[in-house]
C-alpha positions as CSV (number, residue, x, y, z in Angstrom):
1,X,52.5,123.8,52.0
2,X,53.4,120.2,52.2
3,X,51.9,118.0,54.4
4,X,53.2,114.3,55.7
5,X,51.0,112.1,57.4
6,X,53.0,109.1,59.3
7,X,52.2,106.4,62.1
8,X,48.6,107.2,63.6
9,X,46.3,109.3,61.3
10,X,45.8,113.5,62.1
11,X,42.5,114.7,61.5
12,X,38.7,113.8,62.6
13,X,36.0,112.2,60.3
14,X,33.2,114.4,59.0
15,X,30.6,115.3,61.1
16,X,26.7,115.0,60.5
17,X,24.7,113.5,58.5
18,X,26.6,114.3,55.2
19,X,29.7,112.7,57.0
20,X,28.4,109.7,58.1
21,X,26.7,109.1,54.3
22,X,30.0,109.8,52.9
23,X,32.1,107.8,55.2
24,X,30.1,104.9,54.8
25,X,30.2,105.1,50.9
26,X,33.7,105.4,51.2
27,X,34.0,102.1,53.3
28,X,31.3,100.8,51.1
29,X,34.4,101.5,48.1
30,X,36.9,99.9,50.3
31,X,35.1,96.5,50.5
32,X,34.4,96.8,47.1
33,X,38.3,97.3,46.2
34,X,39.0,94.8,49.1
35,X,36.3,91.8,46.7
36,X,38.2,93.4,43.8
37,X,42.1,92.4,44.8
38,X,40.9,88.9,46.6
39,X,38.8,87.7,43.3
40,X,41.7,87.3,41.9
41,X,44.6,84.5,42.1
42,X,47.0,85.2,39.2
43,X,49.7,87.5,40.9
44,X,50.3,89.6,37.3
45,X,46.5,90.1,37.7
46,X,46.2,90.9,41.5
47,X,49.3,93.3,41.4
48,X,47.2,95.4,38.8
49,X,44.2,95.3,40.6
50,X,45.3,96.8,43.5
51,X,46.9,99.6,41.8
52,X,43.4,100.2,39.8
53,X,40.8,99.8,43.6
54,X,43.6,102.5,44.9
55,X,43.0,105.1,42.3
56,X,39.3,104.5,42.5
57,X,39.3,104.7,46.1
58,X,40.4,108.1,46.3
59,X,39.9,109.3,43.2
60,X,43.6,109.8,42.1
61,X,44.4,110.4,37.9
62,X,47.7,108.5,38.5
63,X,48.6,104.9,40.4
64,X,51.4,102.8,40.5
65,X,52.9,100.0,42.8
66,X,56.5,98.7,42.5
67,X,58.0,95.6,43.9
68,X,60.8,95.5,45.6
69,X,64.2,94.1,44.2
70,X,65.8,91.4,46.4
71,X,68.0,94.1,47.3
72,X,65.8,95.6,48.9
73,X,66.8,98.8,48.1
74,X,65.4,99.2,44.6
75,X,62.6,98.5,42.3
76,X,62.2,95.2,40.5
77,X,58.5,95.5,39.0
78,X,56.5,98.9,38.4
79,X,53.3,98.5,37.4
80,X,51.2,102.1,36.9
81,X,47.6,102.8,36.1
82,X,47.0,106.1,34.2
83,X,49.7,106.1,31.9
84,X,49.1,105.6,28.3
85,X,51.1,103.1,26.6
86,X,52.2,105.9,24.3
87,X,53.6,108.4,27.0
88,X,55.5,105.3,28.8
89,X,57.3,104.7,25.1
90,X,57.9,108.2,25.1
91,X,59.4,108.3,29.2
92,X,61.4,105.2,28.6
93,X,62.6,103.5,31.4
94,X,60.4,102.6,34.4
95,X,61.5,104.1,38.0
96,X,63.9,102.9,40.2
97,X,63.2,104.1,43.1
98,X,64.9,107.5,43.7
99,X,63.6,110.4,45.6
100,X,60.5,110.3,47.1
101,X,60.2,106.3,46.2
102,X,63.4,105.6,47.4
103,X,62.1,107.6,50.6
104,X,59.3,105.0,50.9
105,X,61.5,102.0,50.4
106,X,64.4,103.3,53.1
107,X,61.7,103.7,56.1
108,X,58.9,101.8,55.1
109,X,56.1,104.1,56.4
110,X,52.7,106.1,55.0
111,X,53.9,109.5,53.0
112,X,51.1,112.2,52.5
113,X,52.3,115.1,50.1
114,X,50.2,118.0,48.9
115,X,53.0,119.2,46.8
116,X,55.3,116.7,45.8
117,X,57.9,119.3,44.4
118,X,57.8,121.3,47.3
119,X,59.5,118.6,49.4
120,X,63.5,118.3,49.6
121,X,63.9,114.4,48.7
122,X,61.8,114.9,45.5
123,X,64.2,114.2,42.6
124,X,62.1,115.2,39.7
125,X,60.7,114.2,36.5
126,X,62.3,112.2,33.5
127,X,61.4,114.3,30.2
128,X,57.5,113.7,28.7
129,X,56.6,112.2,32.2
130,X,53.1,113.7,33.1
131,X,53.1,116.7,35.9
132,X,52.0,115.4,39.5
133,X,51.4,117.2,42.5
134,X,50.1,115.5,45.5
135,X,51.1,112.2,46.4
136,X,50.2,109.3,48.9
137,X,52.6,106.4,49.4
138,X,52.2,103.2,51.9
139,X,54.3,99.9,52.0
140,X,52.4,96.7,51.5
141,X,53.8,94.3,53.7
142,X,53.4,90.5,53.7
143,X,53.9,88.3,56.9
144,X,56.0,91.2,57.8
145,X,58.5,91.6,54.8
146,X,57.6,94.7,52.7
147,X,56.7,93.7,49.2
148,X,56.3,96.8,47.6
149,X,54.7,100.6,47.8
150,X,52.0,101.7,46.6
151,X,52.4,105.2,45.2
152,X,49.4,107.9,44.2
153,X,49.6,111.0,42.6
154,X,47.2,114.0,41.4
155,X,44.2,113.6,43.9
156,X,41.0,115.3,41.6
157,X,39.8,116.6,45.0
158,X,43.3,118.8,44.6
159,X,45.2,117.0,47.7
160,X,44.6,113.8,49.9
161,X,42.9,113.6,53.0
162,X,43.7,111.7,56.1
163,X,40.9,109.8,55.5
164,X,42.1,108.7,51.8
165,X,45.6,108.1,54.0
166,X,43.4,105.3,56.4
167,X,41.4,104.1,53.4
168,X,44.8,103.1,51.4
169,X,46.4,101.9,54.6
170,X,43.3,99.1,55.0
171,X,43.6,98.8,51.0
172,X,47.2,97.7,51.1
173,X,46.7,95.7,54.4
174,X,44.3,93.6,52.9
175,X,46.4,93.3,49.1
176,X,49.1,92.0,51.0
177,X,47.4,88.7,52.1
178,X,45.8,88.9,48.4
179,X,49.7,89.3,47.1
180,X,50.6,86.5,49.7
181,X,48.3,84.4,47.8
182,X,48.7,84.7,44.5
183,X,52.6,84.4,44.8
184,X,51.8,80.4,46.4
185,X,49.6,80.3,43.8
186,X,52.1,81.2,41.4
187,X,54.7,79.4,42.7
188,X,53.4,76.0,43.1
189,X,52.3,76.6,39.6
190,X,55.8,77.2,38.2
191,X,57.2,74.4,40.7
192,X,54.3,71.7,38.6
193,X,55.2,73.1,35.1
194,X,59.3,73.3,36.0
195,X,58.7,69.2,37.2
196,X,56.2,68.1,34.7
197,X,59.1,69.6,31.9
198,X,62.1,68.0,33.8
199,X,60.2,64.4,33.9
200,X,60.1,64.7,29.8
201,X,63.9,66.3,29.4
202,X,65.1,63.7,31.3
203,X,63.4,61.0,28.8
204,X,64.5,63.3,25.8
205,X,67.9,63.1,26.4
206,X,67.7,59.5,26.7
207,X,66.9,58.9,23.0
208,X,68.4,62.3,21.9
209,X,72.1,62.2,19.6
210,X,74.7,63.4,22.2
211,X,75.6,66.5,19.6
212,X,71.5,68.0,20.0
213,X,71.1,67.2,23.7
214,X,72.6,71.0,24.9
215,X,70.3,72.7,22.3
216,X,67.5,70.5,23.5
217,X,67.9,71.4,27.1
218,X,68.7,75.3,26.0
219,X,65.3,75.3,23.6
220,X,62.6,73.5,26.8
221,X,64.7,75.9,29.5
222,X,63.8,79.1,27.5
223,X,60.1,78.3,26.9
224,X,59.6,77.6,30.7
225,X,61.6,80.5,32.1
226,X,60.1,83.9,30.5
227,X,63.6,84.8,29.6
228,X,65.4,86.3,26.7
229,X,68.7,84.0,26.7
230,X,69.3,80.8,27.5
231,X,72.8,79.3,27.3
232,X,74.7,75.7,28.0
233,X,78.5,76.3,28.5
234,X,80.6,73.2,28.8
235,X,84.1,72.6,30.1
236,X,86.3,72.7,27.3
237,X,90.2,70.4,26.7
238,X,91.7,74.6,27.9
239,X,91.8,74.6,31.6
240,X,89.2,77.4,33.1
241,X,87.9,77.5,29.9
242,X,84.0,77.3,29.1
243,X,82.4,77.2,25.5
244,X,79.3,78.1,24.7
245,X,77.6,74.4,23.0
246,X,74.1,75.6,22.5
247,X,72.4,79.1,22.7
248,X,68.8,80.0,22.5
249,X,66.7,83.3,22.2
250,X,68.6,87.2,21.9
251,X,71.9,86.9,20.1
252,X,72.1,83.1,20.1
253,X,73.9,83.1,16.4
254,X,76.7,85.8,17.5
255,X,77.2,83.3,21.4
256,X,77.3,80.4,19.7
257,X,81.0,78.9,20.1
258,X,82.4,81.4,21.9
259,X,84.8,80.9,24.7
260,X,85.4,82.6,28.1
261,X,87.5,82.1,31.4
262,X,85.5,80.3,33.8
263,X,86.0,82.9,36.5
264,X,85.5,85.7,35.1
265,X,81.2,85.4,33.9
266,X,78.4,83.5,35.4
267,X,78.4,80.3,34.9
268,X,82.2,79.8,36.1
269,X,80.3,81.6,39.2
270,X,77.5,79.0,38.9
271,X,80.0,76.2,39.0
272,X,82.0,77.5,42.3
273,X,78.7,78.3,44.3
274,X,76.5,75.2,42.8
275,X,74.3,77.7,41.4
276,X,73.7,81.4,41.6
277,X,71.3,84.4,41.0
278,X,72.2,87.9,40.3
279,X,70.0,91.6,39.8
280,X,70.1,94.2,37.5
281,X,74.0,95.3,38.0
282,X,76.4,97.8,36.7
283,X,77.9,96.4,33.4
284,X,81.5,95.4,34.5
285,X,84.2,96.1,32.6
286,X,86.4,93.0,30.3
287,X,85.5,90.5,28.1
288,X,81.4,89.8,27.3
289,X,79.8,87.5,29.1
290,X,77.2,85.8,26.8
291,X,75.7,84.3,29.6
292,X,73.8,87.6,30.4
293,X,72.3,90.5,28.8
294,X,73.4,94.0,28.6
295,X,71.8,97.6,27.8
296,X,73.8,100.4,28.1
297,X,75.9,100.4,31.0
298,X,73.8,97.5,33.3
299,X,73.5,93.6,32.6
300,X,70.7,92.3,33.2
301,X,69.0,89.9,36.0
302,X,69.9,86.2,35.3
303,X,70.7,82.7,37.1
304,X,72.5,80.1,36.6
305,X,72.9,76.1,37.5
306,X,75.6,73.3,37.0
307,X,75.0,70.4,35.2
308,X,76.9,68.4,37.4
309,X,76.8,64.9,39.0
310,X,79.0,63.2,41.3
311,X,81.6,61.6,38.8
312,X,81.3,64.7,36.6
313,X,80.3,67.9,35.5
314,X,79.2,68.2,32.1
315,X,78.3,72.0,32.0
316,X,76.2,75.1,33.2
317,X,72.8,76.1,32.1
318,X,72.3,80.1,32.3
319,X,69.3,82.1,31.7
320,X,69.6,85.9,31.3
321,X,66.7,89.0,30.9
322,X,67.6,92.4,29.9
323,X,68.1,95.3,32.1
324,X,64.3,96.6,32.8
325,X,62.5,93.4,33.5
326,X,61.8,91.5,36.5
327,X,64.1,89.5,38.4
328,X,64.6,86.2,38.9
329,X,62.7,84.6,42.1
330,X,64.6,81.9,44.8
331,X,62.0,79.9,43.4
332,X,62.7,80.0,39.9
333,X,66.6,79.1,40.8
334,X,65.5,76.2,42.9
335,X,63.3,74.7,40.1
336,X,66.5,75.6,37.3
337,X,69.0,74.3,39.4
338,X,66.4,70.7,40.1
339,X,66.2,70.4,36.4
340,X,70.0,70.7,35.5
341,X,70.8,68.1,37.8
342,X,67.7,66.3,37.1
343,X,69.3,66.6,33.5
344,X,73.0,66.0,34.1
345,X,71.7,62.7,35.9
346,X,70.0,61.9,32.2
347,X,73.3,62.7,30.5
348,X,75.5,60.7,33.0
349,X,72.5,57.6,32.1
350,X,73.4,58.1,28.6
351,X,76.8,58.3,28.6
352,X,77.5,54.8,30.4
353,X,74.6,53.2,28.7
354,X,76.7,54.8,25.0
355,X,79.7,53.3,26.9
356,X,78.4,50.1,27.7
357,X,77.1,49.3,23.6
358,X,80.4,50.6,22.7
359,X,82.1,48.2,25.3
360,X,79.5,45.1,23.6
361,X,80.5,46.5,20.2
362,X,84.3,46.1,20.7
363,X,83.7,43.0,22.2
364,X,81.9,41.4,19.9
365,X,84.3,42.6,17.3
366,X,87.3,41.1,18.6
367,X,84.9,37.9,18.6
368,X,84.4,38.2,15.2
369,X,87.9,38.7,14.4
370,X,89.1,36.0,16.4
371,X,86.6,33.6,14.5
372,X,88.0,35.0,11.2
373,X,91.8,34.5,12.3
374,X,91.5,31.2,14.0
375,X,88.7,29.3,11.6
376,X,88.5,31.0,8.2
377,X,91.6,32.1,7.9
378,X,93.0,28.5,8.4
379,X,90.4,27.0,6.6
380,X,91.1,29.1,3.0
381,X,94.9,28.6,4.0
382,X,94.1,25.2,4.1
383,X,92.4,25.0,1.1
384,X,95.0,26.4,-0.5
385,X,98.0,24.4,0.3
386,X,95.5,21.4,-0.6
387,X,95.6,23.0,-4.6
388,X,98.8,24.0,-4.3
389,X,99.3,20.0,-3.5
390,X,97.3,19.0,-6.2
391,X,98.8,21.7,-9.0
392,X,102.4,19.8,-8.7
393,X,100.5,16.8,-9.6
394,X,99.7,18.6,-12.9
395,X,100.7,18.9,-15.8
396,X,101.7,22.4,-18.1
397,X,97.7,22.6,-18.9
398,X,94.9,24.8,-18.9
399,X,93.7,23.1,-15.7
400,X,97.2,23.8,-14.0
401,X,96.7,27.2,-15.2
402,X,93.1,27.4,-13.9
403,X,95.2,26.0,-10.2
404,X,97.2,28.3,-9.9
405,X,94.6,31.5,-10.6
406,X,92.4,30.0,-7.5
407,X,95.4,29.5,-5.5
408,X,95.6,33.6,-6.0
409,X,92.5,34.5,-5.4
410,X,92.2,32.6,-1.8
411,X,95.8,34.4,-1.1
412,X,94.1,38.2,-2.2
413,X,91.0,36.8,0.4
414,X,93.3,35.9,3.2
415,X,94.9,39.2,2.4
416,X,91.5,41.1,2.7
417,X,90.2,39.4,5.5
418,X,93.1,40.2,7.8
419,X,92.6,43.9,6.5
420,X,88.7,43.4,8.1
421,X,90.2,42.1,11.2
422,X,92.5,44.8,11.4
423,X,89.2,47.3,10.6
424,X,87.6,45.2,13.8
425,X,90.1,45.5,16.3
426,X,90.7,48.2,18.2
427,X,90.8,51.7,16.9
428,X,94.3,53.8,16.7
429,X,93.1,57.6,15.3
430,X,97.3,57.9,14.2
431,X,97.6,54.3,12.9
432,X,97.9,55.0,8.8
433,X,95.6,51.4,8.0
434,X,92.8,53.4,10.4
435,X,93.2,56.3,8.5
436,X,93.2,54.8,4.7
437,X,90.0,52.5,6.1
438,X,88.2,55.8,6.7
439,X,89.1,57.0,3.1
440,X,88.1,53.9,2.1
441,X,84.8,54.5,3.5
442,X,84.3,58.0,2.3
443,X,84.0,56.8,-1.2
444,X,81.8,53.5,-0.3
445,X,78.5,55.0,-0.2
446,X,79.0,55.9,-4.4
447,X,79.7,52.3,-5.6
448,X,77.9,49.0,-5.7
449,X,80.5,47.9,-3.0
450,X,82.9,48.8,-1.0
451,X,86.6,48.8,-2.4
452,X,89.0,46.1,-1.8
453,X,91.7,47.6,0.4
454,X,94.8,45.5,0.9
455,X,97.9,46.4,2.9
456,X,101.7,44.4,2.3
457,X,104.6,44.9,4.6
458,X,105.1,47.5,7.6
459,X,102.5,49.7,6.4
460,X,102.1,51.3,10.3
461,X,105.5,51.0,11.5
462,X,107.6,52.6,8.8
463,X,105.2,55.0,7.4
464,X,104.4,57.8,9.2
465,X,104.7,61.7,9.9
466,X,104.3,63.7,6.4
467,X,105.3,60.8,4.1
468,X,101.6,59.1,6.1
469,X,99.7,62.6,5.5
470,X,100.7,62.3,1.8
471,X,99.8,58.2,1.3
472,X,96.5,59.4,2.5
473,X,95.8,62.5,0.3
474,X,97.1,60.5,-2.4
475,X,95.0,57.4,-1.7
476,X,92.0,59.7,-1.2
477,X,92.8,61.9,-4.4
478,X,93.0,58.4,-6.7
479,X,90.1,56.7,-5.3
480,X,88.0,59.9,-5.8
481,X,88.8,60.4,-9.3
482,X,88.0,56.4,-9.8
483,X,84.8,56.9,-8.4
484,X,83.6,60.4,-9.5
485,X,85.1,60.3,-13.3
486,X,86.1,56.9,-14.5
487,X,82.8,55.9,-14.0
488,X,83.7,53.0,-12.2
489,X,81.9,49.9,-10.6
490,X,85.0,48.0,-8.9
491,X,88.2,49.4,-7.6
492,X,90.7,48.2,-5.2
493,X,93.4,49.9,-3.2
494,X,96.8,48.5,-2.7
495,X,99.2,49.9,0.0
496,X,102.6,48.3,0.5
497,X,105.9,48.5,1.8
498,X,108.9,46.6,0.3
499,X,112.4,47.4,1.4
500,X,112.9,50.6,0.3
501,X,109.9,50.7,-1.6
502,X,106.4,52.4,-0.7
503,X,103.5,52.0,-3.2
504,X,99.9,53.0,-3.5
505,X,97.9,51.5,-6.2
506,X,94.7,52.1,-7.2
507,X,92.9,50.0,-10.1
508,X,89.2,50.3,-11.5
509,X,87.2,49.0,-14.4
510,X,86.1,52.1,-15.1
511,X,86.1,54.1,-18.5
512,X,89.9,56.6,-17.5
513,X,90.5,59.5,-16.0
514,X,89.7,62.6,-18.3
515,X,91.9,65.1,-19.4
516,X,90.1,67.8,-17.2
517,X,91.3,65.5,-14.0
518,X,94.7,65.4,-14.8
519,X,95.6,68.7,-12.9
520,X,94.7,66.1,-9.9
521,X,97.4,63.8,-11.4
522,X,100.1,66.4,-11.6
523,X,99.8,67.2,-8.1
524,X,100.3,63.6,-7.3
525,X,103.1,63.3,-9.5
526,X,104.7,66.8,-8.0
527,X,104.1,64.7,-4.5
528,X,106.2,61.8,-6.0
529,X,109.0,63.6,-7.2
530,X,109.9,65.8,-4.3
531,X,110.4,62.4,-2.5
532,X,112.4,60.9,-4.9
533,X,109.3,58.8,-6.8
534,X,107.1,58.5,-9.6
535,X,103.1,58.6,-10.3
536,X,102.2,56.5,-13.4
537,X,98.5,55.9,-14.5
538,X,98.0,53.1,-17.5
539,X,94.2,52.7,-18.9
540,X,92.8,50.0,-21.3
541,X,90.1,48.6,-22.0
542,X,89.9,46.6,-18.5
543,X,90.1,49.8,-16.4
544,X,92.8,51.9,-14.9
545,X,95.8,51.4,-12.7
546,X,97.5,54.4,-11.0
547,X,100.7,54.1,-9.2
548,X,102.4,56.3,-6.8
549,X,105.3,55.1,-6.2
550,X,108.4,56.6,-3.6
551,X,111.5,56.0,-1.8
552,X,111.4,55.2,2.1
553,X,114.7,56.3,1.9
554,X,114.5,59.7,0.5
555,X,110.7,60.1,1.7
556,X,113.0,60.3,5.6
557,X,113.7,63.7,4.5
558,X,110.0,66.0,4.7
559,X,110.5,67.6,1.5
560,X,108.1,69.9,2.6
């Protein structure tokens, strides 16, 4: 029949000399299980030693101690002695703490079983789990919190005695302290290593390019936090929306990029509460979150901070573990949440420091263009009128000839250097010259230098919509083809408006445009026509000149 030992213990010591010898070996065991659990200071360690001095104190085949959750009401850790690593594959996933361990973690007191099946709260075995009989539980308690139980089954001696019951109770007495201990220990540890890494993020990000500094912060997070998943959301131009901008460990491919409502996961959680921690929890139902991980029906444990400063929050930073392994301490939160705002503090740095160069950048644009407009501008003008001057003075000859050639020249570089101060000033993403200067600069980087771009007339004001989309595909289809096939080393890109008329031309001193290219050229041409225009290309031995030429008047109309 079952027997349950609780509060004071039943039973006398052994009597004579036999008992005295014995009693004192067995004390003689508990101080040497007492040195055992206190030699140590790494909590993994000193969690596993107390399990291992409590089977060899009273001689039990199985041990096992399990932490509690910070529910209080179920088991985050389980760590058993007696198992084989084979027959723990085979039993799968680690108790809970049902039946009689749930007993022990409800009312927190010493349970002595000789038959652990006989009593009504025993809930049975999972399949392949080994057969126990008689069993021995006690709380270990530090500065009076209980921390965990520690359980024993299958005493060789056939059933527990009271004095094995008083033997475990000074055991787990003296492992909480030990416990107590190794969790400072532990956690002043993690609080250096979660500093020491928050000092040299910070720096990163300082020198980092703004489209790696998420996956930078994602990649030192998951090699400090023993998780699985580590995630950066950020607020996207959708209200309540959050995208996933960098993803590290399980899964990170299939995360990467995806997009979820801000109150319905984690870190839209993380940004209402300034930072949050969740257990092991039933899966709920709706849209995945990828900010945690999920097995079966339960996601599991994972926290969560904001990257968020006063003027701004720039994301959230979640780390997730599967269902099955430990959860995440108040400590470990604190020392996340320190870093992301350690971080977003970096990333605010950056930002106005990026701001700032851009602000000197503009600046010293504008200065430049100024200096072009108000002094060489004027001074090639001036030049100019001088020769123009000087060329009425001159006769019908080669050197009027020669005049009037220069007097051309300085009006295509006054036409160019207003295109460069145009390029200078500041930047309009819809303004059609912005757009044909980035074409421009596509195709720079395959020539000796740049091509000349020049623009005539109302180039931004009248052109726009479709009739801008196609000057631009046309623009880049012509200069592409100078560049890759004609073999060119100069080209030039004129875009004008004139009345009615709108022209893009495109010359080179390349070698033509081969017949295998002039698919290209009927597209254009097709372009042209449905707007009322024309594409002609002439090559000699100079180069080639391609015109695309429309109607502003018909080109009102989107043919399209």
């Amino acid at each position: 029949m079952a027997t349950e030992g609780r509060g004071p213990i039943a039973g006398t010591a052994p009597s004579g000399t036999d008992g005295a010898s014995s009693s004192q070996d067995r004390l003689r065991g508990l101080l040497h299980a007492v040195e055992t659990v206190v030699g140590e200071i790494e909590l993994p360690v000193v969690l596993r030693r107390v399990v291992e001095a409590a089977v060899e104190l009273v001689d039990a085949e199985f041990g096992a101690l399990g932490v509690l959750a910070a529910d209080r009401a179920s088991l985050d850790q389980f760590i058993h002695v007696g198992i084989t690593p084979e027959n723990a594959t085979e039993i799968g996933r680690l108790p809970r703490g049902r039946g009689i361990l749930g007993a022990l973690i409800s009312d927190p007191r010493v349970i002595r079983l000789s038959h652990l099946q006989s009593d009504p709260r025993a809930a049975g075995f999972p399949a392949h789990h080994p057969r126990m009989d008689s069993f021995l539980g006690a709380p270990i308690s530090v500065h009076g919190e209980v921390f965990g139980n520690l359980y024993l089954t299958n005493a060789r001696r056939g059933s527990f005695s009271a004095e094995d019951e008083e033997l475990v109770r000074g055991l787990a007495s003296t492992a909480g302290f030990a416990i107590q201990n190794a969790r400072l220990f532990d956690e002043a540890r993690t609080r250096a290593a979660w500093m020491a890494a928050t000092a040299e993020l910070s720096a990163a990000i300082l020198s980092t390019p703004p489209d790696e500094v998420f996956d930078l912060v994602a990649g030192r997070v998951l090699d400090l936090s023993a998780s699985c998943r580590v995630t950066v959301l950020v607020p996207t131009d959708v209200p309540d929306a959050l995208r996933v901008a960098a993803a590290r460990g399980t899964g990170e491919l299939d995360i990467l990029g995806m997009t979820v409502i801000a109150g319905s996961g984690l870190a839209g959680a993380a940004l209402d509460r300034g930072g949050i921690r969740v257990p092991t929890a039933a899966r709920p139902t709706g849209p995945a979150d990828p900010a945690v991980l999920t097995a079966e029906d339960e996601t599991g444990p994972a926290v969560a901070a904001p990257l968020r400063t006063r003027r701004r929050t720039w994301g959230v930073v979640t780390v997730a573990r599967p269902p099955g392994e430990r959860e995440f301490t108040e400590v470990e939160r604190e020392v996340l949440s320190d870093l992301a705002s350690q971080a977003a503090i970096a990333l605010e740095l950056t930002h106005a420091r990026r701001e700032q160069q851009k602000a000197m950048l503009t600046e010293e644009r504008a200065r430049i263009a100024r200096d072009l407009h108000d002094h060489v501008i004027q001074q090639i003008f001036g030049a100019g009128l001088t020769l123009q001057s000087m060329a009425a003075t001159l006769a019908e000859t080669h050197d009027r000839t020669r005049v009037d050639e220069v007097i051309g020249q300085l009006d295509d570089a006054i036409t160019q250097i207003r295109t460069v101060i145009f390029a200078l000033s500041a930047r309009d993403g819809s303004s059609l010259r912005h757009r044909l200067i980035d074409v421009v600069a596509e195709v720079s980087g395959a020539l000796p230098r740049p091509p000349a771009l020049r623009f005539s007339g109302p180039v931004d004001t009248a052109l726009s919509g479709s009739l801008a989309d196609d000057i631009v595909g046309v623009a880049r289809e012509l200069l592409t083809n100078s560049v890759r096939h004609a073999d060119a080393d100069s080209i030039s890109l004129d875009v004008g408006v004139d009345g009615d008329r709108v022209t893009v031309v495109v010359t080179d001193d390349g070698a033509g445009i081969r017949d295998t290219r002039r698919s290209g050229l009927a597209n254009l041409a097709a372009r042209a026509e449905a707007r009322g225009g024309s594409l002609t290309v002439d090559t000699g031995a100079s180069g080639t000149r391609a015109e695309w030429r429309v109607s502003l008047g018909d080109s009102r109309k989107d043919p399209r």
